[in-house]
C-alpha positions in Angstrom: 8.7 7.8 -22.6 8.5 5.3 -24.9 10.7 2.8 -23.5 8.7 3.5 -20.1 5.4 2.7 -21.7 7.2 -0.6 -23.5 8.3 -1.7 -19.7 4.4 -2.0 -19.0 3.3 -5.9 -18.7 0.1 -4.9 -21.0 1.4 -2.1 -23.0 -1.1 -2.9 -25.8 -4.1 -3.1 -24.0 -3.2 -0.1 -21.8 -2.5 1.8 -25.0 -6.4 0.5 -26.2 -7.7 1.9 -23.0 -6.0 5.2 -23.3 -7.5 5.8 -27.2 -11.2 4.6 -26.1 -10.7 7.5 -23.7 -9.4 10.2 -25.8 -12.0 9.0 -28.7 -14.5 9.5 -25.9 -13.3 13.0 -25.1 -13.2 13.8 -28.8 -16.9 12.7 -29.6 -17.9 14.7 -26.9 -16.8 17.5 -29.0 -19.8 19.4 -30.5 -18.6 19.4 -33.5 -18.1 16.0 -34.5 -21.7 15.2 -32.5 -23.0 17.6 -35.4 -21.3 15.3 -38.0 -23.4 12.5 -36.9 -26.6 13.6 -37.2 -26.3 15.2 -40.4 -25.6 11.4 -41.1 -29.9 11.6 -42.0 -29.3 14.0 -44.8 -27.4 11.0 -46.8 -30.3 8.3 -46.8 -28.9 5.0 -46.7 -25.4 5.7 -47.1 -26.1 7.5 -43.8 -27.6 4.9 -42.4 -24.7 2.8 -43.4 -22.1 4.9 -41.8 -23.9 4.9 -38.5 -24.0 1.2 -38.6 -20.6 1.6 -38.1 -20.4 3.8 -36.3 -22.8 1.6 -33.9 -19.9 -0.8 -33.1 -17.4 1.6 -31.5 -18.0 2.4 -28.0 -17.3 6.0 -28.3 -19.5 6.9 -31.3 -22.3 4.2 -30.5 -23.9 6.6 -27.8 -24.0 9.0 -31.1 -25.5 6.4 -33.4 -27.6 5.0 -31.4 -29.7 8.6 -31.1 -28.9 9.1 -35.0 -31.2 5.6 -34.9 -33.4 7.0 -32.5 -34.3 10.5 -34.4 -34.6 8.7 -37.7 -38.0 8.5 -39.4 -37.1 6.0 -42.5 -39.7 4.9 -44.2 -38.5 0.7 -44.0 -36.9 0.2 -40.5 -36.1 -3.5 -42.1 -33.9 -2.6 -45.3 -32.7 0.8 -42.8 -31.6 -2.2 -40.2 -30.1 -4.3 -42.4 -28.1 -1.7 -44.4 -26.9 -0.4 -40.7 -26.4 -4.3 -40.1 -24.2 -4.6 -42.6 -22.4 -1.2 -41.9 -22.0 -2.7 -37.8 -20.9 -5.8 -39.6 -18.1 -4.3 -41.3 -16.7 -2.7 -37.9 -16.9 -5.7 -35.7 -14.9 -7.5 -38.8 -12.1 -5.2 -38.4 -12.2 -4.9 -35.2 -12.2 -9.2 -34.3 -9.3 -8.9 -37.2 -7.3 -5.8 -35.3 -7.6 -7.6 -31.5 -6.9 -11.5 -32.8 -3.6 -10.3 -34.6 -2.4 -7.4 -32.5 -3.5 -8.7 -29.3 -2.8 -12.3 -29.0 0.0 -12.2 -27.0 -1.2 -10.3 -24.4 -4.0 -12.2 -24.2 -2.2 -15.7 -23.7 -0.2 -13.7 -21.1 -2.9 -13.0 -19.4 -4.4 -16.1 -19.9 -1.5 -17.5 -17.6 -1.9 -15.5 -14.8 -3.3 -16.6 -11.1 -6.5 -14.6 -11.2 -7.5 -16.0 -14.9 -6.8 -19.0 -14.0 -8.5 -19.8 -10.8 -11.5 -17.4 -11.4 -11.9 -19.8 -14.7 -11.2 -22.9 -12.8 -14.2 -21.8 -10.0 -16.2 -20.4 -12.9 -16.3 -24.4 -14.9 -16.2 -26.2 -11.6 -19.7 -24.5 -10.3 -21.0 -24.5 -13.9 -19.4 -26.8 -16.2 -17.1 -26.2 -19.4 -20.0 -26.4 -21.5 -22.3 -23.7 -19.6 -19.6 -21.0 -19.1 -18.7 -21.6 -22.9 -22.4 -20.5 -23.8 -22.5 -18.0 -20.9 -19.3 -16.4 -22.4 -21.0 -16.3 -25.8 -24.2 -14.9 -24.7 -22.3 -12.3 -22.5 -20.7 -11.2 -25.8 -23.6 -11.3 -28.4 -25.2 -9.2 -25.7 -22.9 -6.5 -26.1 -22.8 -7.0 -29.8 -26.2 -6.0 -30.2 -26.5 -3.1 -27.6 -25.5 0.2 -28.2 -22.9 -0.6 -25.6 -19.2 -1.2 -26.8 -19.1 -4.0 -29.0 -15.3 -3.9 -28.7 -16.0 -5.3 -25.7 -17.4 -8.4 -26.8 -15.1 -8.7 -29.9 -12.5 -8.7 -27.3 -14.2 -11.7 -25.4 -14.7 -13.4 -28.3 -11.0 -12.7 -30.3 -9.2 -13.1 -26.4 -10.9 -15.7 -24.8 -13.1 -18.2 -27.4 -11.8 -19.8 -30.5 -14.6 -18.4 -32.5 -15.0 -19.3 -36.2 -15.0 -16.0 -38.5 -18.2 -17.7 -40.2 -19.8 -18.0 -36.9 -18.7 -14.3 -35.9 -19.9 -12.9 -39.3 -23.2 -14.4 -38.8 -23.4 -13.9 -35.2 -22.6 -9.7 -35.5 -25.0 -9.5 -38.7 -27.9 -10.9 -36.3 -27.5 -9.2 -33.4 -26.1 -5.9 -34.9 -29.4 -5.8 -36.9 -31.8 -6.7 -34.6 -30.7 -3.7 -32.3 -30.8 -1.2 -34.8 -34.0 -2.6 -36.0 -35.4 -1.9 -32.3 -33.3 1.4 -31.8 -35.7 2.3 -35.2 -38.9 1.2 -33.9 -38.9 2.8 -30.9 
């Protein structure tokens, strides 16, 4: 079985694919959704834990109600502290893709569909343009409750992103959603 599996031109990112699912069948246990909202009942520490929680496509659905339900009395210091929490998870995350990853993603960087959809992609609107669009199109996921493995993927696979930039960057936009998860 294993050997089968190792024959598969994107074993790793097949193998990613294949746990986002079963975390995603998991979280939908009862059980563990009950674990998450008794996050409340540990103040900021709780708030912390969601903030990580926030990054992960499978539990962010779950923190991002925990967010919702929460009546804290400073949605700034509660948004920062979850910030911070989001913060953590995109680093290890950015950390797990860009050395795990890497070679997959230069394979794939080298096949005829990346190539020419890339090509047509800076030929309509310029090298500069899709770089921002690419950036945008991450940080956008970064701050929804939407997977931000998604866009630490994009940025780790496909940018040559700074750890500075991406430190500052997840802080920001990790915040700012929790921030308006909390106000609404």
């Amino acid at each position: 079985m294993i050997k089968k599996f190792s024959n598969f031109k994107y074993p790793k990112l097949t193998m990613l694919i294949l746990v986002i699912i079963l975390a995603y069948i998991l979280f939908s246990n009862p059980s563990v959704q009950n674990f998450i909202s008794n996050l409340g009942s540990l103040s900021y520490l709780g708030i912390f834990i969601a903030g990580m929680f926030f990054s992960f496509g499978f539990t962010a659905p779950f923190s991002a109600g925990f967010f919702l339900i929460l009546n804290t009395p400073n949605i700034w210091i509660a948004g920062i502290i979850g910030g911070l929490g989001a913060l953590i998870s995109d680093l290890l995350i950015f950390e797990f893709i860009k050395i795990s990853f890497k070679d997959e993603f230069n394979l794939l960087k080298k096949t005829k569909i990346m190539k020419s959809t890339g090509f047509v992609i800076q030929r309509i609107l310029g090298a500069k343009i899709t770089n921002y669009l690419v950036y945008l199109f991450a940080g956008i996921l970064i701050a929804s409750p939407l997977p931000d493995e998604i866009g630490i993927i994009i940025l780790a696979g496909l940018t040559r992103i700074n750890l500075k930039i991406l430190t500052i960057i997840s802080f920001v936009l990790n915040t700012i959603g929790i921030i308006i998860l909390l106000a609404l």
